[in-house]
PDB file with SEQRES, HELIX, SHEET and CRYST1 records, atoms N, CA, C and O in Angstrom:
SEQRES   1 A   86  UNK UNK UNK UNK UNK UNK UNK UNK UNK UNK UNK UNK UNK          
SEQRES   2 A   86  UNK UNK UNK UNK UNK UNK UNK UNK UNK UNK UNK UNK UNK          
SEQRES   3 A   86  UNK UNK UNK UNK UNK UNK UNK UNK UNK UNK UNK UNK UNK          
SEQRES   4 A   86  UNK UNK UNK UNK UNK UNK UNK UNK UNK UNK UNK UNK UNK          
SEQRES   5 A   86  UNK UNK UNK UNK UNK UNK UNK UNK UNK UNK UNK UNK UNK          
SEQRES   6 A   86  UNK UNK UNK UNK UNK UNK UNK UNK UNK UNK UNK UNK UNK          
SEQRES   7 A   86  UNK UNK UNK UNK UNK UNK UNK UNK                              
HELIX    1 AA1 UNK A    3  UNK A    8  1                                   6    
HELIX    2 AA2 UNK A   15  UNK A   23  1                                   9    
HELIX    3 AA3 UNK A   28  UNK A   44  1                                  17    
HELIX    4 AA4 UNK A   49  UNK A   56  1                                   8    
HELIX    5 AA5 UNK A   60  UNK A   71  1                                  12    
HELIX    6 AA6 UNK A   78  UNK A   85  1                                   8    
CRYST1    1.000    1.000    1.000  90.00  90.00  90.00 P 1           1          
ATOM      1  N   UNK A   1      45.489 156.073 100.721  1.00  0.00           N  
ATOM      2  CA  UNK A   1      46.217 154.832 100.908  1.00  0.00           C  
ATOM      3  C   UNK A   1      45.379 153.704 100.306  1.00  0.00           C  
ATOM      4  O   UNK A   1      44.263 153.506 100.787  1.00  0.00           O  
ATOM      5  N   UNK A   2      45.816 152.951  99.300  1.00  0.00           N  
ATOM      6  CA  UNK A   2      45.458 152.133  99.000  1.00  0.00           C  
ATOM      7  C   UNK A   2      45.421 150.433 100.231  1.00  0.00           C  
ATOM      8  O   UNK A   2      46.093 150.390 101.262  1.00  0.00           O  
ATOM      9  N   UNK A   3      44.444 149.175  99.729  1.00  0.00           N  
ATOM     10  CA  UNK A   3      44.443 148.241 100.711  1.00  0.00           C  
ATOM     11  C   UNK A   3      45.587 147.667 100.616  1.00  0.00           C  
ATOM     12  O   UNK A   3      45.734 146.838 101.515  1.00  0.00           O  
ATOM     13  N   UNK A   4      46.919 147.788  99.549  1.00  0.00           N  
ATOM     14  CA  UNK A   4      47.868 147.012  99.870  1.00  0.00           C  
ATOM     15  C   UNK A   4      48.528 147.769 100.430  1.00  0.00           C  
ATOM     16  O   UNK A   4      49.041 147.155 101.366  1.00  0.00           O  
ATOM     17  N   UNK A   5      48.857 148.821 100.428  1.00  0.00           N  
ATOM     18  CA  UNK A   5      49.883 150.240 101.447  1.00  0.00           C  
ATOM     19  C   UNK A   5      49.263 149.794 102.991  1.00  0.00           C  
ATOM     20  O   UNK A   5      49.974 149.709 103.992  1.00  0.00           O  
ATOM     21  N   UNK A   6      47.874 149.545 102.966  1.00  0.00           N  
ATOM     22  CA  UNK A   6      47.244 149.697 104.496  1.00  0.00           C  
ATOM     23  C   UNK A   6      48.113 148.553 104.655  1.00  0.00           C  
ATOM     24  O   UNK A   6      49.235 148.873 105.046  1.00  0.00           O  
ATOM     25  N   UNK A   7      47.873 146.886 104.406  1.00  0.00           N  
ATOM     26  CA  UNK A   7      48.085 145.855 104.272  1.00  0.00           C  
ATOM     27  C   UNK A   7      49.548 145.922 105.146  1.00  0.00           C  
ATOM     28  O   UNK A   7      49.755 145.570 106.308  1.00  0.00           O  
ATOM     29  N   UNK A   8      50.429 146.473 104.206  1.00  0.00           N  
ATOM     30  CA  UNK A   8      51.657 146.497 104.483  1.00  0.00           C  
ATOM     31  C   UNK A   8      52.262 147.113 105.631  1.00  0.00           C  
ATOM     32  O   UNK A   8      53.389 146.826 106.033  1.00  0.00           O  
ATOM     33  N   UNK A   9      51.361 148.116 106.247  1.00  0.00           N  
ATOM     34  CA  UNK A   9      51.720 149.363 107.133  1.00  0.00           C  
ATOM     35  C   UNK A   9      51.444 148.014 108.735  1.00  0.00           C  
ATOM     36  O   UNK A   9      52.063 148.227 109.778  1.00  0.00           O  
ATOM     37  N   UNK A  10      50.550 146.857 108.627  1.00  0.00           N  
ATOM     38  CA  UNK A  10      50.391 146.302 109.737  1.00  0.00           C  
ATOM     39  C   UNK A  10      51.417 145.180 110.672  1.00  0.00           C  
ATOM     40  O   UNK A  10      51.651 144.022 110.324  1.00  0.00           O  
ATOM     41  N   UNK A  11      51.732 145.580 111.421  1.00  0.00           N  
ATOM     42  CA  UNK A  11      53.099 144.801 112.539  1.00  0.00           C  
ATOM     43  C   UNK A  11      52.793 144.046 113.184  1.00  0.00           C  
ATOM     44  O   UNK A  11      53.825 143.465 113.521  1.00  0.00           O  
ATOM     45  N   UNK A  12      51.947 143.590 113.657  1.00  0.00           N  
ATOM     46  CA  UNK A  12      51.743 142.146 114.497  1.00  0.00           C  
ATOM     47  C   UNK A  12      50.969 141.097 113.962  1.00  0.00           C  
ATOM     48  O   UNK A  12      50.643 141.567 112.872  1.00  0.00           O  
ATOM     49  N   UNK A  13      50.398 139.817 114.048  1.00  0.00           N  
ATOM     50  CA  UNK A  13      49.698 138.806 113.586  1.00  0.00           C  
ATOM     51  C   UNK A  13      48.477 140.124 114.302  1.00  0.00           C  
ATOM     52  O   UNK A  13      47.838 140.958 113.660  1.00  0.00           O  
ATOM     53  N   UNK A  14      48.486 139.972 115.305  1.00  0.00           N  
ATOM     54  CA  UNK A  14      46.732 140.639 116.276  1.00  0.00           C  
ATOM     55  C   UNK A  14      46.329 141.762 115.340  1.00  0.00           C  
ATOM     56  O   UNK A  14      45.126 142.019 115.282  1.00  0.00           O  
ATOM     57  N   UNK A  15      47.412 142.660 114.390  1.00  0.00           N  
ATOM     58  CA  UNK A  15      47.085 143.579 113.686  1.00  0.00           C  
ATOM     59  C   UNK A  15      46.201 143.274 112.491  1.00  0.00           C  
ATOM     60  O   UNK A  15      45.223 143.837 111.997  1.00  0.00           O  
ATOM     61  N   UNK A  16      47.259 141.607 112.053  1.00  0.00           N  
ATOM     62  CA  UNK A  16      46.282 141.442 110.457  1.00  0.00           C  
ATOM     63  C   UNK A  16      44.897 140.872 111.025  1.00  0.00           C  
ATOM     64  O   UNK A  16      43.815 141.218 110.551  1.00  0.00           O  
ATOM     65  N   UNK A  17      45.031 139.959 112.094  1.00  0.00           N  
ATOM     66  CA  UNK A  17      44.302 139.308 111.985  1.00  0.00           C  
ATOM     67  C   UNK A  17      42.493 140.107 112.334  1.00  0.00           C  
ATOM     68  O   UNK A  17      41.414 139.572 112.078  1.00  0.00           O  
ATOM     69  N   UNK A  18      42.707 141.388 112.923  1.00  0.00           N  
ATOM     70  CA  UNK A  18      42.042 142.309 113.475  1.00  0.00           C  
ATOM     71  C   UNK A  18      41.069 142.963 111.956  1.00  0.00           C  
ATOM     72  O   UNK A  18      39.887 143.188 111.699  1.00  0.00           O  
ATOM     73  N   UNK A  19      42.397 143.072 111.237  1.00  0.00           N  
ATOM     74  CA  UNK A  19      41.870 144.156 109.691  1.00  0.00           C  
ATOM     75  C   UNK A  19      41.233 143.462 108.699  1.00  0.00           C  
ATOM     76  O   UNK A  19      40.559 143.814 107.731  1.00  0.00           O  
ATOM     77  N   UNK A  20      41.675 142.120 109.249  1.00  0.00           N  
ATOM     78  CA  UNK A  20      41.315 140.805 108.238  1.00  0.00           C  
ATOM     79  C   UNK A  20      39.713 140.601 108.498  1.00  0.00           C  
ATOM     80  O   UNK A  20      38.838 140.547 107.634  1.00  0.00           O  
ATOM     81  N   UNK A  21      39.541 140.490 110.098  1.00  0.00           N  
ATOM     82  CA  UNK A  21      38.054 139.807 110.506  1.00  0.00           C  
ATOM     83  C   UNK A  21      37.159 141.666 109.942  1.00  0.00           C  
ATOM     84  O   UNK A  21      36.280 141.391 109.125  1.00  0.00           O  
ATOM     85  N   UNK A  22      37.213 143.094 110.169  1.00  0.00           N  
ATOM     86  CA  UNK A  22      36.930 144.228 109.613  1.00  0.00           C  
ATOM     87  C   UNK A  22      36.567 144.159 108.542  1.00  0.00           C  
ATOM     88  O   UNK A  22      35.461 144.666 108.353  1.00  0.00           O  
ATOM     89  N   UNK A  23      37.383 143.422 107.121  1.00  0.00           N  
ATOM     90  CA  UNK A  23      37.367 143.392 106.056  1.00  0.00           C  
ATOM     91  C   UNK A  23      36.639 142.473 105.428  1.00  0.00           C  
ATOM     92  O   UNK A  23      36.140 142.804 104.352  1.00  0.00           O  
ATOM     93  N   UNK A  24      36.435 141.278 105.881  1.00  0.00           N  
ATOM     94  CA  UNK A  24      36.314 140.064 105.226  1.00  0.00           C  
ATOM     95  C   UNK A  24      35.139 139.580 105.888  1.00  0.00           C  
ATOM     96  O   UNK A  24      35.241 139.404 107.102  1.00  0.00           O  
ATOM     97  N   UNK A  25      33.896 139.295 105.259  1.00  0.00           N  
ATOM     98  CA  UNK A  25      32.988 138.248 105.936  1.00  0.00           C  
ATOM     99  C   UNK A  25      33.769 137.052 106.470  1.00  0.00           C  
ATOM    100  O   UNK A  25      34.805 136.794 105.857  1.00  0.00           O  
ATOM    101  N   UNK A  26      33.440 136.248 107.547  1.00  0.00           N  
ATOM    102  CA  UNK A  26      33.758 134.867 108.522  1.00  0.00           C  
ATOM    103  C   UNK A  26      33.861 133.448 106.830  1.00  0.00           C  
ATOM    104  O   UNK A  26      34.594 132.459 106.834  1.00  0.00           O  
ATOM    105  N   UNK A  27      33.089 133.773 105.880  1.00  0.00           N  
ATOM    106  CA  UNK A  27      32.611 133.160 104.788  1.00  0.00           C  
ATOM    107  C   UNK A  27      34.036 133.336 103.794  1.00  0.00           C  
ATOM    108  O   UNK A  27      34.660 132.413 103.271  1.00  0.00           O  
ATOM    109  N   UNK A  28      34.298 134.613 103.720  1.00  0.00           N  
ATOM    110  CA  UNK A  28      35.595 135.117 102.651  1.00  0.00           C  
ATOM    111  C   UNK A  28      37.035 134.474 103.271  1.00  0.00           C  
ATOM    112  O   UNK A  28      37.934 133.830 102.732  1.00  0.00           O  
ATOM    113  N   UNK A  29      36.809 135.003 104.806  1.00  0.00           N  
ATOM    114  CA  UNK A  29      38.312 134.324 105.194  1.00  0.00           C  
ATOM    115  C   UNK A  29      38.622 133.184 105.460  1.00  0.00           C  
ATOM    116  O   UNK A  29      39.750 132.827 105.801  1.00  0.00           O  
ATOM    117  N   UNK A  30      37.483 132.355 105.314  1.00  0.00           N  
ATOM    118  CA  UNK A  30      37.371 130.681 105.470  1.00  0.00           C  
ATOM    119  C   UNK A  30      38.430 130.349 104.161  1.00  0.00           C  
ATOM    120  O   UNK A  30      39.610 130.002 104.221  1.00  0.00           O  
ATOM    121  N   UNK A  31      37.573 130.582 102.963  1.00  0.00           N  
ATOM    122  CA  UNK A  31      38.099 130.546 101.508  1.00  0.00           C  
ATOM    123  C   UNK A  31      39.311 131.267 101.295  1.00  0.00           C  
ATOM    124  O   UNK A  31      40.042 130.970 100.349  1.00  0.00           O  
ATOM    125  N   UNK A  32      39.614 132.261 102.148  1.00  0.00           N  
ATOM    126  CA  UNK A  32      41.124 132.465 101.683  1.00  0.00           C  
ATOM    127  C   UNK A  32      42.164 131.575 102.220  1.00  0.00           C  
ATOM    128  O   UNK A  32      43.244 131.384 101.660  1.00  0.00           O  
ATOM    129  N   UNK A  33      41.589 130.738 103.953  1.00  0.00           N  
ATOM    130  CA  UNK A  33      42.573 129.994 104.574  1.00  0.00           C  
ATOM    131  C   UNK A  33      42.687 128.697 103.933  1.00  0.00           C  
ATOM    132  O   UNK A  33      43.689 127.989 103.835  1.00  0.00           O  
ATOM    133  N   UNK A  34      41.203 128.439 103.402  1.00  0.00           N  
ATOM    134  CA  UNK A  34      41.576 127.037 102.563  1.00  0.00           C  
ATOM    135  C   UNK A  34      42.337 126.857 101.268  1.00  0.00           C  
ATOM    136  O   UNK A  34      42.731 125.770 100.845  1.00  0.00           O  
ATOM    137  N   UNK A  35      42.528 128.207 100.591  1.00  0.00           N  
ATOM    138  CA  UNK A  35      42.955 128.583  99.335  1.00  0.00           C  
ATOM    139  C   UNK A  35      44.469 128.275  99.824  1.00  0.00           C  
ATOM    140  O   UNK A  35      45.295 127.715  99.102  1.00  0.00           O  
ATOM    141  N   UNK A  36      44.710 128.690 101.074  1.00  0.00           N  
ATOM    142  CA  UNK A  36      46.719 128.756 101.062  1.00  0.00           C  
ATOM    143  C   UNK A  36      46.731 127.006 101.698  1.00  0.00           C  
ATOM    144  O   UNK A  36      47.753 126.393 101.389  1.00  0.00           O  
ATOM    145  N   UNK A  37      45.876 126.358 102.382  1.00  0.00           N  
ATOM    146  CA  UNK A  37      45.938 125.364 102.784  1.00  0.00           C  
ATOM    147  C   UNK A  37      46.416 124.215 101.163  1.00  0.00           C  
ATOM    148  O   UNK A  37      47.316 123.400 100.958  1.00  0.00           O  
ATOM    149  N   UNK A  38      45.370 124.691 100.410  1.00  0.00           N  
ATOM    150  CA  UNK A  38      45.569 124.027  98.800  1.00  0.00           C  
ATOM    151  C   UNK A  38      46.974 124.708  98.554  1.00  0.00           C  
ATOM    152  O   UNK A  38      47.930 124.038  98.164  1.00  0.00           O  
ATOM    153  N   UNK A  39      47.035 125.656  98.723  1.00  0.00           N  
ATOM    154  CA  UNK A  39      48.485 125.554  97.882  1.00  0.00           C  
ATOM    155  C   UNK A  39      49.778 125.342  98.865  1.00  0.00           C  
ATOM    156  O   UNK A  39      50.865 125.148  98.320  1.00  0.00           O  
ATOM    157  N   UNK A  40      49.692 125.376 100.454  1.00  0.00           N  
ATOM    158  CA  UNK A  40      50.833 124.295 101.141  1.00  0.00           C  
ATOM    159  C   UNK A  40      50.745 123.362 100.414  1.00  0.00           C  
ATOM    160  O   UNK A  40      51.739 123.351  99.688  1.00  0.00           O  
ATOM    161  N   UNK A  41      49.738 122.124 100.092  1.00  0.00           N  
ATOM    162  CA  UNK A  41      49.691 120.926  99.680  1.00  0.00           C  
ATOM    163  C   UNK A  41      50.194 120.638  98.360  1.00  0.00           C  
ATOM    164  O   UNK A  41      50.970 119.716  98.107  1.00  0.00           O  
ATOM    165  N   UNK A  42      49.500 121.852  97.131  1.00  0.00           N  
ATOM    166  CA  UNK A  42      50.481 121.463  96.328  1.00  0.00           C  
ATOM    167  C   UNK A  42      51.748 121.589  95.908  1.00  0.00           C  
ATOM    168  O   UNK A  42      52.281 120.906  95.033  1.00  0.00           O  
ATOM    169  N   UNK A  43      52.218 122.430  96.507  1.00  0.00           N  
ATOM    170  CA  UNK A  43      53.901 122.767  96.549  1.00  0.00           C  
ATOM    171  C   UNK A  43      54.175 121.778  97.131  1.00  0.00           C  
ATOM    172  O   UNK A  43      55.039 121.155  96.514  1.00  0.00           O  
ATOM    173  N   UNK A  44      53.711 121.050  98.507  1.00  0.00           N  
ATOM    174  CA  UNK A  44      54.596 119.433  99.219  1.00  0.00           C  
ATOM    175  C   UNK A  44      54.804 118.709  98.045  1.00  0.00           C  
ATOM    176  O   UNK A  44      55.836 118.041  97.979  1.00  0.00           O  
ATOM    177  N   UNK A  45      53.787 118.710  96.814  1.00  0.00           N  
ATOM    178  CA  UNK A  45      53.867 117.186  95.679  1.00  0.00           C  
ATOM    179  C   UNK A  45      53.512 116.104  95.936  1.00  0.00           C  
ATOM    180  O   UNK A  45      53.695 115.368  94.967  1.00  0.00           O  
ATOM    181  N   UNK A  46      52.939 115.435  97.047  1.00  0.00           N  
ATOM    182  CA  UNK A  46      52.504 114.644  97.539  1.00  0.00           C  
ATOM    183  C   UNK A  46      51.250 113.992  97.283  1.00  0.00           C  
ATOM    184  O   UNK A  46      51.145 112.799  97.567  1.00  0.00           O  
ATOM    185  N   UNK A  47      50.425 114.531  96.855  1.00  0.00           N  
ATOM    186  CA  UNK A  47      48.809 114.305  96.918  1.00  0.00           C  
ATOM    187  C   UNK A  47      48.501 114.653  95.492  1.00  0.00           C  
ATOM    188  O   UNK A  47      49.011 115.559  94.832  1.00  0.00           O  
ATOM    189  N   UNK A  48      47.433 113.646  95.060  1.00  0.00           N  
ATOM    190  CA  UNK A  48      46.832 115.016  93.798  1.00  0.00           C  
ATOM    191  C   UNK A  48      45.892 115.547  93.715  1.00  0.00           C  
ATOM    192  O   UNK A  48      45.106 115.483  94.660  1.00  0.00           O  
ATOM    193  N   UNK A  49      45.656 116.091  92.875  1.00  0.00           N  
ATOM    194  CA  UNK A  49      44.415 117.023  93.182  1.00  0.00           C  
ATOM    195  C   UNK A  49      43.038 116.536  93.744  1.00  0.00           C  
ATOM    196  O   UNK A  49      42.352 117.124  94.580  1.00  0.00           O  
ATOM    197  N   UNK A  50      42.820 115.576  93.241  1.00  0.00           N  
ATOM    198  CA  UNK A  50      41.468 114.326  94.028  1.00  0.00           C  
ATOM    199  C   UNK A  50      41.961 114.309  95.824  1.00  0.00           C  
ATOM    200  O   UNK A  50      41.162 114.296  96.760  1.00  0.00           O  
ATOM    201  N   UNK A  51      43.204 114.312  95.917  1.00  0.00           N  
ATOM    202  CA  UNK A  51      43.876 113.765  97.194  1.00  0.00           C  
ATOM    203  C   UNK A  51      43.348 115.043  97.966  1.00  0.00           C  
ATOM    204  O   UNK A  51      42.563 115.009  98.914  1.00  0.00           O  
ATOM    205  N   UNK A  52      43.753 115.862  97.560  1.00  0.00           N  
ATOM    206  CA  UNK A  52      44.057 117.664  98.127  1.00  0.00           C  
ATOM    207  C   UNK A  52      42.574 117.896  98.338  1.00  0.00           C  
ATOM    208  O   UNK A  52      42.268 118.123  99.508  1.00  0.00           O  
ATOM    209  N   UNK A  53      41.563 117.889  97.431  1.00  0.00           N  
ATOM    210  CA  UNK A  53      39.995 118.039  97.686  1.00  0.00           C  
ATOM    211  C   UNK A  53      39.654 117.387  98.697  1.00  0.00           C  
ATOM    212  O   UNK A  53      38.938 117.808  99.605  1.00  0.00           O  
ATOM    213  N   UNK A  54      40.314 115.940  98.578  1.00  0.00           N  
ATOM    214  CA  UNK A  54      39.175 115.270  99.802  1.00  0.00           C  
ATOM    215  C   UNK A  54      40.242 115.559 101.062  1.00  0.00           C  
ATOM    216  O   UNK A  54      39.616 115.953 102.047  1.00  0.00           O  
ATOM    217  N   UNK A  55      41.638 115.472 101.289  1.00  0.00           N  
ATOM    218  CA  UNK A  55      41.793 115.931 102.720  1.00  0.00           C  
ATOM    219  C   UNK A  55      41.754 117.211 103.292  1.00  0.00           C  
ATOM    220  O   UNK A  55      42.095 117.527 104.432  1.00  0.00           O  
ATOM    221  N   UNK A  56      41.121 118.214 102.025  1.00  0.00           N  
ATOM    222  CA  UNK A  56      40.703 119.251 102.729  1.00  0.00           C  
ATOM    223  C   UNK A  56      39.186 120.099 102.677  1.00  0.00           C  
ATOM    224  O   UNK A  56      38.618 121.119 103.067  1.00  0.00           O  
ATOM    225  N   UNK A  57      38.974 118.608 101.732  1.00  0.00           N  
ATOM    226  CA  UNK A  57      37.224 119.012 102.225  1.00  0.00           C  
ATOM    227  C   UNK A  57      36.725 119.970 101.217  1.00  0.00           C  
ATOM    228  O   UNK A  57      35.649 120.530 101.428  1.00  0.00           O  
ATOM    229  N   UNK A  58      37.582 120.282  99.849  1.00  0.00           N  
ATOM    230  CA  UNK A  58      37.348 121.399  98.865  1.00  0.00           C  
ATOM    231  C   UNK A  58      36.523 121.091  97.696  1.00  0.00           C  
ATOM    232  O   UNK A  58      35.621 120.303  97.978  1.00  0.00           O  
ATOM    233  N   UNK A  59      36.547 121.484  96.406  1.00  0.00           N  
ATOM    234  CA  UNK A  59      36.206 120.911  95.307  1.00  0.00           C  
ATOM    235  C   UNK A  59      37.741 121.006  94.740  1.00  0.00           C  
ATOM    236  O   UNK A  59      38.709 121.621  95.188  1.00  0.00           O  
ATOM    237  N   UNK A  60      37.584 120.060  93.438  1.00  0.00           N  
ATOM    238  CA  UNK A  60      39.198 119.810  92.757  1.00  0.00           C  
ATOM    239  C   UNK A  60      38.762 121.320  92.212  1.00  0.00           C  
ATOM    240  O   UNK A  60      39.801 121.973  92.312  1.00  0.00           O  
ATOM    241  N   UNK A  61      37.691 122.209  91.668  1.00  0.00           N  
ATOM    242  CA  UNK A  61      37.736 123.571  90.993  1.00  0.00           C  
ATOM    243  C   UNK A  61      38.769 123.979  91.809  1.00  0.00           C  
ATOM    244  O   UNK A  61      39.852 123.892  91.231  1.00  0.00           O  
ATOM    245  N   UNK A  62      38.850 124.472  93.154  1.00  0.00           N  
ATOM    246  CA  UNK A  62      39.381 125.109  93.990  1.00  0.00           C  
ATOM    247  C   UNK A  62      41.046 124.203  94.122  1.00  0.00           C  
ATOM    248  O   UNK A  62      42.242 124.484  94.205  1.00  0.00           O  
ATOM    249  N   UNK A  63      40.614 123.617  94.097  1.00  0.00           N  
ATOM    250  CA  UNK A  63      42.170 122.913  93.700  1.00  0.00           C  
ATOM    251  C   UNK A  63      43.051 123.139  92.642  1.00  0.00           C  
ATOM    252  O   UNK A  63      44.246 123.263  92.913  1.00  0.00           O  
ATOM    253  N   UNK A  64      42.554 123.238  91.110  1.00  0.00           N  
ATOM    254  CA  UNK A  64      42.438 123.432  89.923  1.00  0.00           C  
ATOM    255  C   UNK A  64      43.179 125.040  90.086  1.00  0.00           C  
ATOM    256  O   UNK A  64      44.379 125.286  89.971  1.00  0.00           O  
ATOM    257  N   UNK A  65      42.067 126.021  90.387  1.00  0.00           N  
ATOM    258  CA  UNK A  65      42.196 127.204  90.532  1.00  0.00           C  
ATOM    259  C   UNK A  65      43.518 128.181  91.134  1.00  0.00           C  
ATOM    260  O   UNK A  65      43.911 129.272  90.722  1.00  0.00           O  
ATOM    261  N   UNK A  66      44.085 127.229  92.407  1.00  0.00           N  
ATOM    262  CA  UNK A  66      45.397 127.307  92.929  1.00  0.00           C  
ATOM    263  C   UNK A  66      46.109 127.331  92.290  1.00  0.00           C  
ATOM    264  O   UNK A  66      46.871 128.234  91.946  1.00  0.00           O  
ATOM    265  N   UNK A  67      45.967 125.990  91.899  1.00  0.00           N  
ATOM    266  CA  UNK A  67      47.287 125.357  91.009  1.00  0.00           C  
ATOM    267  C   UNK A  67      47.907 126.070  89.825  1.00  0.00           C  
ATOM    268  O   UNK A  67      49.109 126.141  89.570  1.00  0.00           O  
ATOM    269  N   UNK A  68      46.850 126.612  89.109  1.00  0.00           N  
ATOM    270  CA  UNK A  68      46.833 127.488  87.993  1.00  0.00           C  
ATOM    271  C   UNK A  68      48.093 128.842  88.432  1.00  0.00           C  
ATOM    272  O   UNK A  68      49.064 129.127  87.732  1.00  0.00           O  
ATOM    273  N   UNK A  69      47.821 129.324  89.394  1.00  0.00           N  
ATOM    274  CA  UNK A  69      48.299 130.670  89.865  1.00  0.00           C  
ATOM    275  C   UNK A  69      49.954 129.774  90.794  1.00  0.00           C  
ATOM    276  O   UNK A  69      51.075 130.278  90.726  1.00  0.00           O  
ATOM    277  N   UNK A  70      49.774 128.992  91.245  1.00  0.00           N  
ATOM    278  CA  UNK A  70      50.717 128.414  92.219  1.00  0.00           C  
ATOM    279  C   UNK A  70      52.023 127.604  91.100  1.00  0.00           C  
ATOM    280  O   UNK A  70      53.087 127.231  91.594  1.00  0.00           O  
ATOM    281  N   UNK A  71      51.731 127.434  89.640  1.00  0.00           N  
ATOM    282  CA  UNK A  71      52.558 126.743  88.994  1.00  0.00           C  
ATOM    283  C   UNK A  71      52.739 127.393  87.483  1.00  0.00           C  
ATOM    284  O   UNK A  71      53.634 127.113  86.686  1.00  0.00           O  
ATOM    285  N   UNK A  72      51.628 128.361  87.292  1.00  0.00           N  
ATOM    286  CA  UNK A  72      51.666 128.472  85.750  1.00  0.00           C  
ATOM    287  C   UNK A  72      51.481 130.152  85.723  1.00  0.00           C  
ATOM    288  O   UNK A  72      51.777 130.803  84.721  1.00  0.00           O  
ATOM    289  N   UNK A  73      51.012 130.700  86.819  1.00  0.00           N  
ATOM    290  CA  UNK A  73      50.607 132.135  86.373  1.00  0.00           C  
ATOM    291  C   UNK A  73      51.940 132.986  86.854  1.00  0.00           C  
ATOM    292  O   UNK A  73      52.538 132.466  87.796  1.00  0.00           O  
ATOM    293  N   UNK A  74      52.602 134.465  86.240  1.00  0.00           N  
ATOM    294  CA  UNK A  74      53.816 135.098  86.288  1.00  0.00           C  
ATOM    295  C   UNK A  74      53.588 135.191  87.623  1.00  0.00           C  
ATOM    296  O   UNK A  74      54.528 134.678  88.230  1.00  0.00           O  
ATOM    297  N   UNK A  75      52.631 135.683  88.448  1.00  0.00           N  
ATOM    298  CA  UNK A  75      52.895 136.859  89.298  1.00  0.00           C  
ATOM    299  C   UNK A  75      53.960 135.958  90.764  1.00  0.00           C  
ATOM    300  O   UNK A  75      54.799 136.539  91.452  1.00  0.00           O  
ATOM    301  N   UNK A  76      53.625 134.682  90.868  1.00  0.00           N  
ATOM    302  CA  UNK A  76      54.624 134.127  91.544  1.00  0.00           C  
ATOM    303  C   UNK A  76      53.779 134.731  93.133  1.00  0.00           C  
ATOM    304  O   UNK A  76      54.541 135.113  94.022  1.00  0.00           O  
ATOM    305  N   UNK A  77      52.702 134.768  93.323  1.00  0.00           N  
ATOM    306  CA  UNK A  77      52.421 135.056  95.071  1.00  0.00           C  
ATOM    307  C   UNK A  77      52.658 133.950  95.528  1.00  0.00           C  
ATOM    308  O   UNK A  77      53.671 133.694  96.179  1.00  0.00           O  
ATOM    309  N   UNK A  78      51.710 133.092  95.238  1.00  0.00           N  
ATOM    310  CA  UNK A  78      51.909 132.100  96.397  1.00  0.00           C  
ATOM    311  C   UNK A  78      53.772 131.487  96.755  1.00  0.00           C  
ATOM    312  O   UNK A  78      54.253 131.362  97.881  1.00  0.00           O  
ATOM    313  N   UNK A  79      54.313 131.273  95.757  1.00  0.00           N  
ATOM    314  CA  UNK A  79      55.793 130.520  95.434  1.00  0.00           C  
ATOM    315  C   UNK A  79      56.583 131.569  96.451  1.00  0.00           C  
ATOM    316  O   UNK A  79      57.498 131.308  97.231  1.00  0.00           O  
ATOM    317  N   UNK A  80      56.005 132.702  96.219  1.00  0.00           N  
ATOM    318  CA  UNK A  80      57.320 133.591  97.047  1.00  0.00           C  
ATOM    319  C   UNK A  80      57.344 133.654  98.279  1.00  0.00           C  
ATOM    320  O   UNK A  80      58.352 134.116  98.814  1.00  0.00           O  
ATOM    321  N   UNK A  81      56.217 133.199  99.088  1.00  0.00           N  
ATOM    322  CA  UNK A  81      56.032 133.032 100.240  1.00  0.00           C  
ATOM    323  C   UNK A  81      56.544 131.204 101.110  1.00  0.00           C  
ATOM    324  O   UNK A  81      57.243 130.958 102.093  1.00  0.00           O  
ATOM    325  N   UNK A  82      55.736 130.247 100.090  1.00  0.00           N  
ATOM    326  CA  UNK A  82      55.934 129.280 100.177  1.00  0.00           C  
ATOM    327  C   UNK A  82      57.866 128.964  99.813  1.00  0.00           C  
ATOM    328  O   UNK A  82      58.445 128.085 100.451  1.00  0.00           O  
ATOM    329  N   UNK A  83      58.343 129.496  99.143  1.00  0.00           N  
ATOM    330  CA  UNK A  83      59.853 129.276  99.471  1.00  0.00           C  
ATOM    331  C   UNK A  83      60.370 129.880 100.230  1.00  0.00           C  
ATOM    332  O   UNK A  83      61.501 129.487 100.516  1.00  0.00           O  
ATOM    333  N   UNK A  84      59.839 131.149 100.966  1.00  0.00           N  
ATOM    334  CA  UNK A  84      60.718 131.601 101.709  1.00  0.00           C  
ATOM    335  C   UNK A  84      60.123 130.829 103.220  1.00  0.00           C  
ATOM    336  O   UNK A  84      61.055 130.784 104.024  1.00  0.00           O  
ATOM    337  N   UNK A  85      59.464 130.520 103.513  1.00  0.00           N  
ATOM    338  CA  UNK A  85      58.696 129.497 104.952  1.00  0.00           C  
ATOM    339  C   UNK A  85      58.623 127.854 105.013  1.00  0.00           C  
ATOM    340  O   UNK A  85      58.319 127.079 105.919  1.00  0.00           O  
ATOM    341  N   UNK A  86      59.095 127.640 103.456  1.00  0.00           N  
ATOM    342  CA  UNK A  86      58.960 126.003 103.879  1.00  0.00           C  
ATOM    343  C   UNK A  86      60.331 125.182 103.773  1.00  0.00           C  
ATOM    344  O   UNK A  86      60.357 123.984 104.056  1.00  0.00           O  
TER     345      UNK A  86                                                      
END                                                                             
């Protein structure tokens, strides 16, 4: 089984959040929560990237870096989530 088959096989928040803290240094899952925090913000349109760094405490790289994948790259992760929840 690959980590996205495992990924997928899990049913409750207590499940991910369990496989998540297993998997991930306290350091990795910081940066993944701030990574979706940057891209709530830039899908709102509201802020810009200077805005988004400082109310969340990031560098604009990490801002930059989102944005890239959140507006310009095919694979469409973040968008497919963010339209179906906001």
């Amino acid at each position: 089984m690959n980590l996205y088959t495992a990924i997928k096989k899990l049913k409750s928040e207590k499940e991910i959040v369990n496989f998540m803290r297993d998997l991930c240094t306290p350091n990795e899952i910081e940066a993944l929560e701030e990574r979706w925090e940057v891209a709530k913000e830039l899908y709102k349109g509201e802020l810009t990237y200077r805005e988004i760094a400082s109310l969340l405490n990031t560098s604009t790289a990490t801002v930059t870096r989102v944005a890239r994948f959140l507006f310009k790259e095919s694979n469409a992760g973040y968008l497919s989530i963010l339209k179906k929840y906001s």
